[in-house]
N, C-alpha and C positions, 0 to 999 in steps of 0.2 A: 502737796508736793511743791517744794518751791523750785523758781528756773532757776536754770544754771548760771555760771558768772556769765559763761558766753550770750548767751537768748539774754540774760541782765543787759550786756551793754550794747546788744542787737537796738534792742527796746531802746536805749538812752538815745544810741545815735537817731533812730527812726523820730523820735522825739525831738531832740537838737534840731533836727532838719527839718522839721514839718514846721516847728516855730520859728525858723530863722525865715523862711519862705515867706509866712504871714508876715509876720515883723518887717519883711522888706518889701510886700506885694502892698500892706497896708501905709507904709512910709511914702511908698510912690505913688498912692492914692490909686492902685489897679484895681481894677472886679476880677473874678474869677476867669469871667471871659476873656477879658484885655489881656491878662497871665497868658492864657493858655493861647490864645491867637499868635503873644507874641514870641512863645516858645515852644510851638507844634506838639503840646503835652497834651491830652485830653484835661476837662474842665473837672469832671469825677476825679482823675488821677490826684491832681491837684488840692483836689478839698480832702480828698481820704490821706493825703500828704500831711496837708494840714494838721488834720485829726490826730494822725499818729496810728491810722489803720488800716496800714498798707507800706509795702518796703518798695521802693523808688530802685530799678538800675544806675549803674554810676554815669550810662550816657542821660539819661533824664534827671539826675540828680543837675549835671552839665549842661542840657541843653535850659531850665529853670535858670543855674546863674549868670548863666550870658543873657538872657530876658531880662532878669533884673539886676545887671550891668556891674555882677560882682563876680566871684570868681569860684570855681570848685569848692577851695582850700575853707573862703572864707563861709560857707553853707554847714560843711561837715565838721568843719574844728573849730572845739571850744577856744581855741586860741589857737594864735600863731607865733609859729618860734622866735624867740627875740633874736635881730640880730647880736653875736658877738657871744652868745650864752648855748654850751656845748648841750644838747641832748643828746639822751637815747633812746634808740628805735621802738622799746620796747616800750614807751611812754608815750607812741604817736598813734591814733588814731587809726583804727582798723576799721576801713569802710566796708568789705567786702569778705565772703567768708563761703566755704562751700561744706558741704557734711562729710567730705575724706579729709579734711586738715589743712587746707588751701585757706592764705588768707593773703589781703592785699594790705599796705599800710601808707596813708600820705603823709610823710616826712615833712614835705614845707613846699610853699610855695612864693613866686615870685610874682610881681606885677610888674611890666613897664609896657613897652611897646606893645607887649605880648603876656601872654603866662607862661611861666614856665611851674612845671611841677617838679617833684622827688618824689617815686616808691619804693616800697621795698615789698616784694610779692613772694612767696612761696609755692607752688605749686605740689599736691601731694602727686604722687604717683597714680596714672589711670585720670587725672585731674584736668579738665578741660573748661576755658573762660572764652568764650563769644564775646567779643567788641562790636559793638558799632564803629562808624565810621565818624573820625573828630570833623572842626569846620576846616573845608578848604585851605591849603597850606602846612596843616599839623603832621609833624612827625615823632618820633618816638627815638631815644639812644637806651639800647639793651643793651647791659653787661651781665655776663650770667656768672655768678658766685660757685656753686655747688652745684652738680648732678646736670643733668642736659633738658633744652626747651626745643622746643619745635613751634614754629613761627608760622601759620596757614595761613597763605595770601594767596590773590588768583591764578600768579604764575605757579604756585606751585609751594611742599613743605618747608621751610629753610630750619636746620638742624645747628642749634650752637651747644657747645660743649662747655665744661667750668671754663671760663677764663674767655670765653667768646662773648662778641659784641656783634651788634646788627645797628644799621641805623634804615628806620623803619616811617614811610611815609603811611601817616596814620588818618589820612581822612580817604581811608575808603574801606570797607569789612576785612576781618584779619581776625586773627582768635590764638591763644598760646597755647601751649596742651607739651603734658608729661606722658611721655613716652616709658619713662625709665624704674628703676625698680626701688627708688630712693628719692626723697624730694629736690626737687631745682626753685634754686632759692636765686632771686635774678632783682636789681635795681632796672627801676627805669625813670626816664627824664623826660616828659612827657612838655612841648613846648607849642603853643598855640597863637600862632600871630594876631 
C-alpha cells in the first residue's frame, strides 16, 4: 500500500527538518551535545531529528532554531516568500496536522529586531493544540475568520467568535480548542523579541 499524499509530505517535512538542523549544527561546527545543551532538546531527540525518525513539536522544532541562531520559518520551509511576489495559502507549508482535519500553515516570516511569524490554522471540531510557552516577551495577535475558538490560559476560557481577535501573551502555557460543531479557521501573527 502506498501513503497517502498527506503521511507523503509528513515524511518530506520530517526530512527538510532534520537535514536543515544538521546542515546548520555541522556549519557551526556543534556536537550533538553542544546542540542539545544549547537548546534544552534532549541529545537522542536530536540525532533521531536528524535521521528523519522521529517527528519534532513545533515548540522543539523552535527552541533548535534559536540555538542555531536562525529562525522557525527558515528550519521548516523550503523557501521563503519573496518579497513583492503575491502567494497563496494553499502553497504554504503545513507544519502541523492532527487526525480530525486540523492543520496549522506558516505563511511567512519576518526577521529584524525580533521574528515575527504569519499562520493560518484550522481547527476541526472536538479539535484541541497544547502550546508551550514561547521565550519571554512573545505574544500572539488572533483574528478568528470562521466558526469559534476558545483560547485556555490560567485566568481562565476566552471564547472568540468569526470576526473576533485576542492579543495573546504567549510565553507562558496556553492551548486553542474548538468547541463548536463546524471548523474555526483563525490567522495568527506570532511575534518574538
Amino acid at each position: 500500500m502506498e501513503p497517502s499524499p498527506r503521511a507523503e509530505e509528513a515524511r518530506e517535512l520530517l526530512e527538510h527538518v532534520g537535514h536543515r538542523v544538521h546542515e546548520l549544527r555541522s556549519d557551526q561546527k556543534l556536537t550533538l551535545d553542544q546542540l542539545s545543551a544549547r537548546s534544552g532538546v534532549s541529545r537522542r531527540m536530536i540525532s533521531m531529528l536528524e535521521a528523519g525518525t522521529t517527528n519534532a513539536s513545533l515548540a522543539t522544532i523552535d527552541k533548535l532554531a534559536r540555538a542555531l541562531r536562525t529562525d522557525f520559518a527558515s528550519l521548516v520551509s523550503a523557501r521563503r516568500p519573496e518579497p513583492l511576489v503575491p502567494a497563496r495559502t494553499d502553497a504554504a507549508t503545513t507544519v502541523w496536522r492532527d487526525g480530525l482535519g486540523s492543520d496549522a500553515r506558516l505563511l511567512g516570516s519576518s526577521a529584524g529586531a525580533g521574528t515575527t511569524e504569519l499562520w493560518q490554522w484550522q481547527l476541526a471540531p472536538s479539535a484541541r493544540y497544547q502550546a508551550e510557552a514561547d521565550p519571554p516577551g512573545s505574544e500572539e495577535l488572533i483574528l478568528v475568520h470562521a466558526g469559534s475558538l476558545v483560547v485556555e490560559v490560567e485566568e481562565g476560557d476566552l471564547r472568540m467568535e468569526e470576526d473576533g481577535y485576542l492579543r495573546l501573551p504567549s510565553d507562558r502555557s496556553y492551548a486553542y480548542r474548538n468547541d463548536g460543531d463546524r471548523p474555526c479557521r483563525f490567522l495568527r501573527v506570532v511575534v518574538v523579541p
